[in-house]
C-alpha positions in Angstrom: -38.4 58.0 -54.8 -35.6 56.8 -52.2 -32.2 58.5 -51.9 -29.2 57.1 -50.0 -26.2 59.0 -50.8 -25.8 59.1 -54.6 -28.1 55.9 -54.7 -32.0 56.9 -56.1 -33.8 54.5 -55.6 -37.8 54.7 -57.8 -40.8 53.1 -57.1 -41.7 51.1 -60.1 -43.4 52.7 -62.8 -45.6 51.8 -65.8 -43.2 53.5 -68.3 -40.3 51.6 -66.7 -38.6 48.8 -68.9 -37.1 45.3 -67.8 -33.4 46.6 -67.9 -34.2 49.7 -65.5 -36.2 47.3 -63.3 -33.3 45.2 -63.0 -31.3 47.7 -62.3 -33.5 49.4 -59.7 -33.8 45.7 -58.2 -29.5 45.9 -57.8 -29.7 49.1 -56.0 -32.5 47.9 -53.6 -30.9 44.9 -53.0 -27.3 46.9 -52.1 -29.4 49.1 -49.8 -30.8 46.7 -48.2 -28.1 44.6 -47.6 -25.4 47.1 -46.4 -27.9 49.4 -44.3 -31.3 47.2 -43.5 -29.8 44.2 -42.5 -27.1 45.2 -39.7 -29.6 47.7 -38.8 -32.2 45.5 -38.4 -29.9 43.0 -36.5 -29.5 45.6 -34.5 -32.9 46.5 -33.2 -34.3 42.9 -33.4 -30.8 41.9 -31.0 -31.1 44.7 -29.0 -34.5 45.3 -28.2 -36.0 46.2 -25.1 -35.1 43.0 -23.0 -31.6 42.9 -23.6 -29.5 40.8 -21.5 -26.2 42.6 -20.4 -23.6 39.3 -20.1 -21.0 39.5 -17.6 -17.8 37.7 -17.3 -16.1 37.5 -14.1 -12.3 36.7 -14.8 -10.8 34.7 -12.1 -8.6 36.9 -9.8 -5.2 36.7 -10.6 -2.9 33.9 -8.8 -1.3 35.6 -5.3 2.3 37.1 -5.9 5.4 34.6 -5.1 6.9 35.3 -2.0 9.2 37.6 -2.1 12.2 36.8 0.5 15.9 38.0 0.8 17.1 34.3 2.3 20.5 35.2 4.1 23.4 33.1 2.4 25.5 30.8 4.6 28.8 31.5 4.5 31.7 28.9 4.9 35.5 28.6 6.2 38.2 27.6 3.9 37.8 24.2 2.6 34.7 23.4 4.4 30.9 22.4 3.9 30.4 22.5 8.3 28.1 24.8 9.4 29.2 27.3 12.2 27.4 29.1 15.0 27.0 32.0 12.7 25.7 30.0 9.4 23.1 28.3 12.6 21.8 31.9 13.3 20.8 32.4 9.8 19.7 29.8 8.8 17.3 29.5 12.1 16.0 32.6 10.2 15.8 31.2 7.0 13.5 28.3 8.4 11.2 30.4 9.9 10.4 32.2 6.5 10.0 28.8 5.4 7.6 28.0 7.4 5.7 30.8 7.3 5.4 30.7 4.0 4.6 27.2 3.2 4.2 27.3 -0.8 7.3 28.8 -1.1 9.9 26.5 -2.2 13.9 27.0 -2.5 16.8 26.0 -4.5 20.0 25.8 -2.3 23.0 26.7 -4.5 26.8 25.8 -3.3 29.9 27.9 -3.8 33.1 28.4 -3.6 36.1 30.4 -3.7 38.2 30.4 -7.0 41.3 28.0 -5.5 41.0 24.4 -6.1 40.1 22.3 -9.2 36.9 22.6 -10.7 35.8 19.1 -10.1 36.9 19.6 -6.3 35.0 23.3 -6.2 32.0 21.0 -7.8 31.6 18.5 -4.9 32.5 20.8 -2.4 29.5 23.0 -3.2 27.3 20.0 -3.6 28.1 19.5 -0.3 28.1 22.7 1.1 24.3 22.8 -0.3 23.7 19.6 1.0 24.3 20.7 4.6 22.3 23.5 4.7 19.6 21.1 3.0 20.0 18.9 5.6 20.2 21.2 8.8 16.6 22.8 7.2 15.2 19.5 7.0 15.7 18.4 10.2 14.3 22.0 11.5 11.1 20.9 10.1 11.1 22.3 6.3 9.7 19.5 4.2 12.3 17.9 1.9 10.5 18.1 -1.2 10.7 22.1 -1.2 13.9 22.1 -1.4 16.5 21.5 -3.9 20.5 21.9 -3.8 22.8 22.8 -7.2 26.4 23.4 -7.5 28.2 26.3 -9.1 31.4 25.4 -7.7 33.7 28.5 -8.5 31.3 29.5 -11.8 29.7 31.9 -10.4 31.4 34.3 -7.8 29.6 36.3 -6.1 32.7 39.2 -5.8 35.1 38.4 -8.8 38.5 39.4 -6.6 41.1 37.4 -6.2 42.1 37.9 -2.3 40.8 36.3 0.5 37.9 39.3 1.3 36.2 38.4 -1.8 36.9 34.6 -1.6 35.0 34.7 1.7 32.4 36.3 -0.2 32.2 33.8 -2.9 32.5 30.2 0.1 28.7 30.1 0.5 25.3 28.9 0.4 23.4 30.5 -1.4 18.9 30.8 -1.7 16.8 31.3 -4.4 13.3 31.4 -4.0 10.9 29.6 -6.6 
């Protein structure tokens, strides 16, 4: 006789009938099916010479550079770079270049007076400038690329000429 859990399970007799057979045949074959079988898979799978399989992942990709570009900042109504906008910007090509995945996008802004189509093409300008200054420092053109804002997006939302000064520049964002 056989027990697993309230399963009996009897060796075949000469007083048993067909019907009790078949039965005893369903049990067996449950048994064997829900405890046997994974446990022979088991031990046949993991027998003395198992092999223990090891993935490597790749390592993951080397953090962006992370880089607080100074802005360029800009007189009234003008996209010419001063001795002061230079400076930075000598600074701004030497993280460029020591960094030489990094690439930029040069935004241009401006102060709230003035159309919005004029504020448009004056910061396209005013990003073009910078652009160009980098470029002929060395930095390779195709890391770089230059966006408007116009007066969109001020960088101090006052209306006086300490926060327009704030908001007439040239602004990085590193990719």
């Amino acid at each position: 006789m056989l027990r697993y859990g309230g399963l009996v399970l009897n060796s075949r007799t000469q007083s048993s009938t067909n019907q009790e057979r078949g039965e005893e045949m369903k049990s067996f074959r449950i048994v064997f099916k829900k405890l046997l079988i994974p446990s022979m898979l088991f031990f046949v799978g993991c027998g003395n010479n198992c092999v223990k399989v090891v993935v490597d992942t790749p390592p993951p990709p080397p953090p962006a550079p992370t880089a607080e570009l100074g802005d360029v900042f800009y007189a009234y109504d003008s996209s010419v770079l001063d001795a002061a906008s230079r400076s930075q910007l000598e600074e701004n090509v030497q993280w460029m270049m020591e960094n030489p995945n990094a690439s930029i996008i040069i935004e241009g802004h401006c102060d709230e007076r003035g159309t919005s189509e004029y504020n448009m093409a004056l910061g396209e300008r005013r990003a073009e400038s910078v652009k160009s200054y980098m470029v002929n420092a060395g930095v390779d053109i195709s890391r770089m690329q230059t966006v408007s804002y116009g007066e969109e997006r001020p960088f101090d939302p006052g209306h006086d000429e300490a926060a327009w000064a704030k908001n007439r520049r040239a602004h990085f964002v590193v990719q």
